[in-house]
N, CA, C and O atoms as a Tinker XYZ file with bonds, in Angstrom:
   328  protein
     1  N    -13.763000    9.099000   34.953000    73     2
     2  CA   -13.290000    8.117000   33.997000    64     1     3
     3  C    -14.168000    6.874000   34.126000    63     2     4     5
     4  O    -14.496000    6.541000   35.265000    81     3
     5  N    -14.651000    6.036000   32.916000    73     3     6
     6  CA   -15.523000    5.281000   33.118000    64     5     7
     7  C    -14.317000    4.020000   33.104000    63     6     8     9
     8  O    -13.263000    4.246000   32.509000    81     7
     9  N    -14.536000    2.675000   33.799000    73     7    10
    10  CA   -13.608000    2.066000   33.669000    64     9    11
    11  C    -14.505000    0.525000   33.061000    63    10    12    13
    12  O    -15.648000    0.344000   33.483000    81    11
    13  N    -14.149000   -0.060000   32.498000    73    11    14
    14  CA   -15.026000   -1.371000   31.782000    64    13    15
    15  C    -14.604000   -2.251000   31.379000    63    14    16    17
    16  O    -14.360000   -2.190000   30.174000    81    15
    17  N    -14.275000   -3.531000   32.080000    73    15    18
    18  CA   -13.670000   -4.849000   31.840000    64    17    19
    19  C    -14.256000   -5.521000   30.930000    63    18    20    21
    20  O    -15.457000   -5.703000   30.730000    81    19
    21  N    -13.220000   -5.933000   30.310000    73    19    22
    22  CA   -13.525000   -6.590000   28.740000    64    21    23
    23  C    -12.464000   -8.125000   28.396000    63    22    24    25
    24  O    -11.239000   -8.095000   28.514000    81    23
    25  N    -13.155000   -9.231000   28.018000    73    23    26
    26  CA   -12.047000  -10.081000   28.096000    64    25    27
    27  C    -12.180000  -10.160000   26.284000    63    26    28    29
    28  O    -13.079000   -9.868000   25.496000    81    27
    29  N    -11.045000  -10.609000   26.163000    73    27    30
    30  CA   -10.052000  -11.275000   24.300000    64    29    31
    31  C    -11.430000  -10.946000   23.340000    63    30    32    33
    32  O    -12.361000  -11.661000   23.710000    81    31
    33  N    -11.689000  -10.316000   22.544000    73    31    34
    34  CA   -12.298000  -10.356000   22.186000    64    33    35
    35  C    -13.800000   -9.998000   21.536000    63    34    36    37
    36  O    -14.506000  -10.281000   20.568000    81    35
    37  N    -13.790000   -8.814000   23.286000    73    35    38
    38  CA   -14.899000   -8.179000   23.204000    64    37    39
    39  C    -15.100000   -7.091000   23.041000    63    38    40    41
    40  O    -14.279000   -6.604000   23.819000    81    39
    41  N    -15.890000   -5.801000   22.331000    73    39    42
    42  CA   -16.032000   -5.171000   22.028000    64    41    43
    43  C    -16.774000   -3.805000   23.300000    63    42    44    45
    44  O    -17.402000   -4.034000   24.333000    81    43
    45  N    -16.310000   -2.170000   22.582000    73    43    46
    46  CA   -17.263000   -1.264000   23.192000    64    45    47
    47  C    -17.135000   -0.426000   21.832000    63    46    48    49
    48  O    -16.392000   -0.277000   20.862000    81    47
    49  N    -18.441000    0.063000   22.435000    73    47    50
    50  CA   -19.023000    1.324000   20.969000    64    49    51
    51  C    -18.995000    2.955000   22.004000    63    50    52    53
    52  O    -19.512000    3.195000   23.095000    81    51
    53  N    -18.386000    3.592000   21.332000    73    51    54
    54  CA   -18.762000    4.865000   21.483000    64    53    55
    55  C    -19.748000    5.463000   20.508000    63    54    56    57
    56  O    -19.225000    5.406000   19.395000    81    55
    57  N    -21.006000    6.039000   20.436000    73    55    58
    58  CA   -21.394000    6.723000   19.752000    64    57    59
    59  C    -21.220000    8.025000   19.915000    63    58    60    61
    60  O    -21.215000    8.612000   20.997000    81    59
    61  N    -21.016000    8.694000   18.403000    73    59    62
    62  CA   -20.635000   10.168000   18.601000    64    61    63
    63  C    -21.721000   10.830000   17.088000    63    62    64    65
    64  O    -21.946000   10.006000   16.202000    81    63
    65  N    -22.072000   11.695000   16.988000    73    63    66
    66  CA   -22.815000   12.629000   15.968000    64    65    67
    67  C    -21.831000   12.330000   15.108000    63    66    68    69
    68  O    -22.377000   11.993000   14.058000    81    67
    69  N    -20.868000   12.287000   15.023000    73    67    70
    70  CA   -19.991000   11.974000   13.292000    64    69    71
    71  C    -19.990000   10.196000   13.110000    63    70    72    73
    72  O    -19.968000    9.690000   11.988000    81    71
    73  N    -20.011000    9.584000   14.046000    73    71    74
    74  CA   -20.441000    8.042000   13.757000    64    73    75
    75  C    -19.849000    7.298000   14.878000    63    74    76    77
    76  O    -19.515000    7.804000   15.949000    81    75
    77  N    -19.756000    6.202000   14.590000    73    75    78
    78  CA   -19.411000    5.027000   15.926000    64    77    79
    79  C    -17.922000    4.809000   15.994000    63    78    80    81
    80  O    -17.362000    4.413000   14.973000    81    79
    81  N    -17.110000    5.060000   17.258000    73    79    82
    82  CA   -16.226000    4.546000   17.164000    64    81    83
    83  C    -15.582000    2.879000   18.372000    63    82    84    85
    84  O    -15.438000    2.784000   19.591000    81    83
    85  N    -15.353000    1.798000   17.140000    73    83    86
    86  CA   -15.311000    0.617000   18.116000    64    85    87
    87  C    -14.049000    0.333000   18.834000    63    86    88    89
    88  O    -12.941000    0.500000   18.324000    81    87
    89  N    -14.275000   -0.150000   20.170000    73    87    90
    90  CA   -12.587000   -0.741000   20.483000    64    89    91
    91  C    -13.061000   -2.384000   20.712000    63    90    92    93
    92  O    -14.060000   -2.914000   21.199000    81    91
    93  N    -11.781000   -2.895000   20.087000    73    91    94
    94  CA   -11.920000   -4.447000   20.445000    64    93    95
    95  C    -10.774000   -4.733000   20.880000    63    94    96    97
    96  O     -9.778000   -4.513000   20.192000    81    95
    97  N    -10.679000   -5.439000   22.467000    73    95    98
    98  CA    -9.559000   -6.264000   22.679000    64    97    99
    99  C     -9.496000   -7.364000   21.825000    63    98   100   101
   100  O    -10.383000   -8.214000   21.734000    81    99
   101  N     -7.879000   -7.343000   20.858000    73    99   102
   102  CA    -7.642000   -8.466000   20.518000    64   101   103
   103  C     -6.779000   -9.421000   21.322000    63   102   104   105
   104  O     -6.779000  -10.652000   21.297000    81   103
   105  N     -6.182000   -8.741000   21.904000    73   103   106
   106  CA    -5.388000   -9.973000   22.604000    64   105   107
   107  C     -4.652000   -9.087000   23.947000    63   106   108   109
   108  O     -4.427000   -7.891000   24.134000    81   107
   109  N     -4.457000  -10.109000   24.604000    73   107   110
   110  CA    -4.105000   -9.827000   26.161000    64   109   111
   111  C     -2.275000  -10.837000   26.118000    63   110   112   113
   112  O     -2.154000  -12.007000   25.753000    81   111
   113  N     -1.432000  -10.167000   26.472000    73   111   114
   114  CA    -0.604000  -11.068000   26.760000    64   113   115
   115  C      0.615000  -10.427000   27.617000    63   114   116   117
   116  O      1.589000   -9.702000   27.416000    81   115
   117  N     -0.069000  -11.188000   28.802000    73   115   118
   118  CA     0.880000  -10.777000   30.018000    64   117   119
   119  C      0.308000   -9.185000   30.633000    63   118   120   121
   120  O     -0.581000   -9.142000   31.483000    81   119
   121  N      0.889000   -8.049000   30.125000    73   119   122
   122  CA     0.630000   -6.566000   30.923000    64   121   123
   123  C      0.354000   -6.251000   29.931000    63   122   124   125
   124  O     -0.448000   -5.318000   29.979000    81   123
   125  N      0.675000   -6.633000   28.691000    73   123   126
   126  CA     0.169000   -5.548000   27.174000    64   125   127
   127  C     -1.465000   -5.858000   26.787000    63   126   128   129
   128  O     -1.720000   -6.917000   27.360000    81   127
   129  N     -2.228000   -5.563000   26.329000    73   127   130
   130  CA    -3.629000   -5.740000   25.971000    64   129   131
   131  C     -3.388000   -5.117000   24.403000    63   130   132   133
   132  O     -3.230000   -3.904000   24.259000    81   131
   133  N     -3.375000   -5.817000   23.529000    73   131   134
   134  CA    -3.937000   -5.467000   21.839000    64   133   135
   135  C     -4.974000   -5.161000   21.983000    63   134   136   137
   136  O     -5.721000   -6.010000   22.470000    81   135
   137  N     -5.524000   -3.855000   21.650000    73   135   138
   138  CA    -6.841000   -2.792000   20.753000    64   137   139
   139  C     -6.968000   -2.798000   19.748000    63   138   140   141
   140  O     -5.962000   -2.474000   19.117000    81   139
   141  N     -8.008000   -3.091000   19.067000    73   139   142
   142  CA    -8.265000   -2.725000   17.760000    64   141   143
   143  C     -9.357000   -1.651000   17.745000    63   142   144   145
   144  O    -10.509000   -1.885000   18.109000    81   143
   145  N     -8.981000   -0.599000   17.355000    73   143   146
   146  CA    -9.739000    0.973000   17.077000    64   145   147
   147  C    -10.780000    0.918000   15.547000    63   146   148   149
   148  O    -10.148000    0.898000   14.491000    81   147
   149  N    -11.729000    0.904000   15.497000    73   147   150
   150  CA   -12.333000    1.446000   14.113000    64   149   151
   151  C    -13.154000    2.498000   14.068000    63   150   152   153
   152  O    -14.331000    2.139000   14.084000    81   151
   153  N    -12.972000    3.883000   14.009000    73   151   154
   154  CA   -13.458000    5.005000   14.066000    64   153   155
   155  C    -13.571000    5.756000   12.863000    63   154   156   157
   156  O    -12.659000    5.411000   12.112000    81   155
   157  N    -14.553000    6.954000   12.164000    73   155   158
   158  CA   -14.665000    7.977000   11.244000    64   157   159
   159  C    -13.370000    7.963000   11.172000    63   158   160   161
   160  O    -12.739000    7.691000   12.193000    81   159
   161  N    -12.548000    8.310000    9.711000    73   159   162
   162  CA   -12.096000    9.556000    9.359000    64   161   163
   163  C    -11.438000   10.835000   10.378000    63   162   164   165
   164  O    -10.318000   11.046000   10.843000    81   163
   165  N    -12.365000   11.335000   10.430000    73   163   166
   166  CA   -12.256000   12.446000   10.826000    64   165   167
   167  C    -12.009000   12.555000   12.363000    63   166   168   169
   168  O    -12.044000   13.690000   12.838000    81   167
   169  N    -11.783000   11.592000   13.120000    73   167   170
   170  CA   -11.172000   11.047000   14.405000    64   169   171
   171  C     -9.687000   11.059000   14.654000    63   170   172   173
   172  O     -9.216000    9.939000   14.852000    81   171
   173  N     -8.962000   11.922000   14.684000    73   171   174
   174  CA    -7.369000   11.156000   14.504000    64   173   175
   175  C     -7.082000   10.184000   16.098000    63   174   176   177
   176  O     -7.638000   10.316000   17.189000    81   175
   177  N     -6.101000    9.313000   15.702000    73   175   178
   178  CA    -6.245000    8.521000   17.039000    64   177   179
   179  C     -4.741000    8.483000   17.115000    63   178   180   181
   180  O     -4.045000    8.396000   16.104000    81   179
   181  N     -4.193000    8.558000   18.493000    73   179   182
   182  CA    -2.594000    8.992000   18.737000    64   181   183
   183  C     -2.181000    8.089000   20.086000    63   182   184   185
   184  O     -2.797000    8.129000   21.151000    81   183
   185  N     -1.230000    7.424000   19.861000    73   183   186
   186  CA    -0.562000    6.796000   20.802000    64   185   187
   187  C      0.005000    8.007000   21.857000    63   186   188   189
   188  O      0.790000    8.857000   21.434000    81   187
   189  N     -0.523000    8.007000   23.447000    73   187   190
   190  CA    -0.519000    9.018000   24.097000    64   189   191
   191  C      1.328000    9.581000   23.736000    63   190   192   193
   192  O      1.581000   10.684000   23.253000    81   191
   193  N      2.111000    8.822000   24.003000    73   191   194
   194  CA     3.829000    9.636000   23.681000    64   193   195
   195  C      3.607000   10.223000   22.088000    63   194   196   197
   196  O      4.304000   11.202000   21.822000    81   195
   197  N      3.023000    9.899000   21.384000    73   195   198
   198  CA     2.923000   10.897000   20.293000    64   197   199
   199  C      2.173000   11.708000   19.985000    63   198   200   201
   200  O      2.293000   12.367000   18.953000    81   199
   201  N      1.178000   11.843000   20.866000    73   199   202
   202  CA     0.307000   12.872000   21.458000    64   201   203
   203  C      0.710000   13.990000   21.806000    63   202   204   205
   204  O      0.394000   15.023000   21.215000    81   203
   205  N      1.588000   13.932000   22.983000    73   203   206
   206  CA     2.133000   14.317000   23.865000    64   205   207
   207  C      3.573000   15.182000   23.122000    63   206   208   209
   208  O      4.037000   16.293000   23.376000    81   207
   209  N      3.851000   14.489000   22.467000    73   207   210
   210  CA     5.142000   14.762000   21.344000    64   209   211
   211  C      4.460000   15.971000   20.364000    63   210   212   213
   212  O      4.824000   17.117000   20.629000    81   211
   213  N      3.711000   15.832000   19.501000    73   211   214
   214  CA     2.957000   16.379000   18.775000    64   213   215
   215  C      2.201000   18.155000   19.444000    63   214   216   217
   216  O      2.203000   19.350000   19.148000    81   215
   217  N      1.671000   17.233000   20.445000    73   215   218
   218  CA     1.002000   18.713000   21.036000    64   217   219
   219  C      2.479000   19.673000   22.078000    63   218   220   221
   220  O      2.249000   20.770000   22.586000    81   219
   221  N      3.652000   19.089000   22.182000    73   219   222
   222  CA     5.120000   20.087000   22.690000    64   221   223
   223  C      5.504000   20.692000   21.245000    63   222   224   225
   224  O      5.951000   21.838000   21.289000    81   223
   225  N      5.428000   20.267000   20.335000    73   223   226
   226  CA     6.154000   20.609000   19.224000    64   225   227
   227  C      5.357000   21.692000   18.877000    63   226   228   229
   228  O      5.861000   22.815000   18.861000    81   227
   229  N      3.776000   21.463000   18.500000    73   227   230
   230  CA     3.087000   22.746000   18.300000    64   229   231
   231  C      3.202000   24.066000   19.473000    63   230   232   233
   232  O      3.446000   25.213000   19.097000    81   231
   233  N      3.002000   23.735000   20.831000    73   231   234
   234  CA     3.452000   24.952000   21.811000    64   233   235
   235  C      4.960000   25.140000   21.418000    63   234   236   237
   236  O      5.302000   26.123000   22.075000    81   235
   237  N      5.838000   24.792000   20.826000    73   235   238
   238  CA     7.275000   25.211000   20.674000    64   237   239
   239  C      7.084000   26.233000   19.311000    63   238   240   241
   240  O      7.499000   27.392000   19.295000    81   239
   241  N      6.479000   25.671000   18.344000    73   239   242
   242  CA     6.316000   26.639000   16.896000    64   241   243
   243  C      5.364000   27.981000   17.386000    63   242   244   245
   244  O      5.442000   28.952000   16.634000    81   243
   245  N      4.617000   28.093000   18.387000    73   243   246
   246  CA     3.622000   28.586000   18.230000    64   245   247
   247  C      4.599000   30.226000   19.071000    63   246   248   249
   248  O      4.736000   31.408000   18.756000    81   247
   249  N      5.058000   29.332000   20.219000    73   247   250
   250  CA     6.381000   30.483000   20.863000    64   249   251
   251  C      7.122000   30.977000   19.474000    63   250   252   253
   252  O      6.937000   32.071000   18.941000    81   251
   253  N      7.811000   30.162000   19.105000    73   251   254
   254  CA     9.092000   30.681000   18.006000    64   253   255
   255  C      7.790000   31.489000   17.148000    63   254   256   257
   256  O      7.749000   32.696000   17.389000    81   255
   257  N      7.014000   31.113000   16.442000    73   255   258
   258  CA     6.403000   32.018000   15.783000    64   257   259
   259  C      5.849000   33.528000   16.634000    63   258   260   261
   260  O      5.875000   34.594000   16.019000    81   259
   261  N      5.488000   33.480000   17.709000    73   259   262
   262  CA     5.480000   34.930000   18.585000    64   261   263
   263  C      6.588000   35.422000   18.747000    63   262   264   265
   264  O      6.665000   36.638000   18.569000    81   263
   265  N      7.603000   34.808000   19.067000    73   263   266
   266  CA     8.998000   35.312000   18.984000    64   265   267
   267  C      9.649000   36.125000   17.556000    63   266   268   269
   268  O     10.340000   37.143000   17.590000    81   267
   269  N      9.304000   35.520000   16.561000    73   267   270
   270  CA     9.461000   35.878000   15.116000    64   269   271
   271  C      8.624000   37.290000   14.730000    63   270   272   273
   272  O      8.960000   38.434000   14.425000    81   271
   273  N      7.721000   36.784000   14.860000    73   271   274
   274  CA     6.836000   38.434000   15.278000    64   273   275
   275  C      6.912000   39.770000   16.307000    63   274   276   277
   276  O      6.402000   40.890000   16.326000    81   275
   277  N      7.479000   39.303000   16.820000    73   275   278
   278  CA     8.386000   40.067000   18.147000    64   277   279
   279  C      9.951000   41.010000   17.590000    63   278   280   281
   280  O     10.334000   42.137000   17.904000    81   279
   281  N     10.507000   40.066000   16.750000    73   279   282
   282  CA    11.555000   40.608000   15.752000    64   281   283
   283  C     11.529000   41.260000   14.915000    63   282   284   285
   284  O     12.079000   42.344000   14.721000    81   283
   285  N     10.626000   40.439000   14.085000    73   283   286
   286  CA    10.144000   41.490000   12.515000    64   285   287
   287  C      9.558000   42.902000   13.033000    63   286   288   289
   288  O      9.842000   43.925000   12.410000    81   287
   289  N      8.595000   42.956000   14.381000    73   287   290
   290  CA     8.116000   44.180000   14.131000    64   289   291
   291  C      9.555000   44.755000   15.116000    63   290   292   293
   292  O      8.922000   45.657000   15.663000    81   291
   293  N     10.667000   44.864000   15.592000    73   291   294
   294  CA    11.605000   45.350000   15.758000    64   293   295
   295  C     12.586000   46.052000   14.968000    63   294   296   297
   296  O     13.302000   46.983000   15.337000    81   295
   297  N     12.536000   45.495000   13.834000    73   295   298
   298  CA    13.367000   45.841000   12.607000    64   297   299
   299  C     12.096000   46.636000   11.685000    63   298   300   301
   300  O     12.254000   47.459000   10.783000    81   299
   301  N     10.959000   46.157000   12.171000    73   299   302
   302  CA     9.936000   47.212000   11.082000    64   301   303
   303  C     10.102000   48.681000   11.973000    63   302   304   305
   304  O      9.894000   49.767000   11.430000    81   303
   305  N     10.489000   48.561000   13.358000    73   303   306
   306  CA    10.893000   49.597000   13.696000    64   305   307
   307  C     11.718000   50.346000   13.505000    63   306   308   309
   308  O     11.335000   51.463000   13.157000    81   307
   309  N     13.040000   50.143000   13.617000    73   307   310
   310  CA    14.439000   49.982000   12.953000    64   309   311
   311  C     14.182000   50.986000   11.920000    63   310   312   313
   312  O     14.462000   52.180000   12.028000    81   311
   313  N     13.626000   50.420000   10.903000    73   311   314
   314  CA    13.306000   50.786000    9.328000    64   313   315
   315  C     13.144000   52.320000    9.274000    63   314   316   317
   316  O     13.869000   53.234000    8.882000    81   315
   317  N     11.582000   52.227000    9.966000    73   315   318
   318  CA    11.180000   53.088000   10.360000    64   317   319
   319  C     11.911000   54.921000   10.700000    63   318   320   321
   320  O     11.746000   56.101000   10.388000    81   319
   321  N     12.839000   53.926000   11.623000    73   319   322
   322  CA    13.841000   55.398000   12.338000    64   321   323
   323  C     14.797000   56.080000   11.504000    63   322   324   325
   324  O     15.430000   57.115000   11.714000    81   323
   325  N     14.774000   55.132000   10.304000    73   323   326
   326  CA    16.116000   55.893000    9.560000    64   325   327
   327  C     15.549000   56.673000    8.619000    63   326   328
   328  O     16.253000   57.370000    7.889000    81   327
């Protein structure tokens, strides 16, 4: 992890092959630090608990959908026998 002290104000660039993405501290107050993000498009940017939220919900659909498939071909069995 790269770590890089920055006071009110100042900026870092990531460059990436799809384009630049900037962070700017806007403001510091107390334990919270304001970011300002300006990145492509094609970057989605996620507050880690909705990250985190987002990527449980997809492993939950992704089970129920194997599970669902697990059923249907049970009853395509079913079908089958009669």
């Amino acid at each position: 992890m790269l770590i890089l002290n920055r006071k009110s104000e100042e900026e870092i660039y990531i460059e990436t092959p799809e384009g630049r993405i900037t962070l700017k501290v806007i403001g510091i107050d107390g334990k919270a630090v304001k970011l300002g993000i300006d990145a492509p498009k094609e970057f989605p940017i996620y507050r880690e608990e909705l990250y985190r939220q987002v990527n449980m919900e997809n492993r939950e659909s992704v089970i129920k959908k194997e599970a669902l498939g697990e059923l249907s071909g049970l009853f395509g069995d079913l079908k089958d026998k009669k």
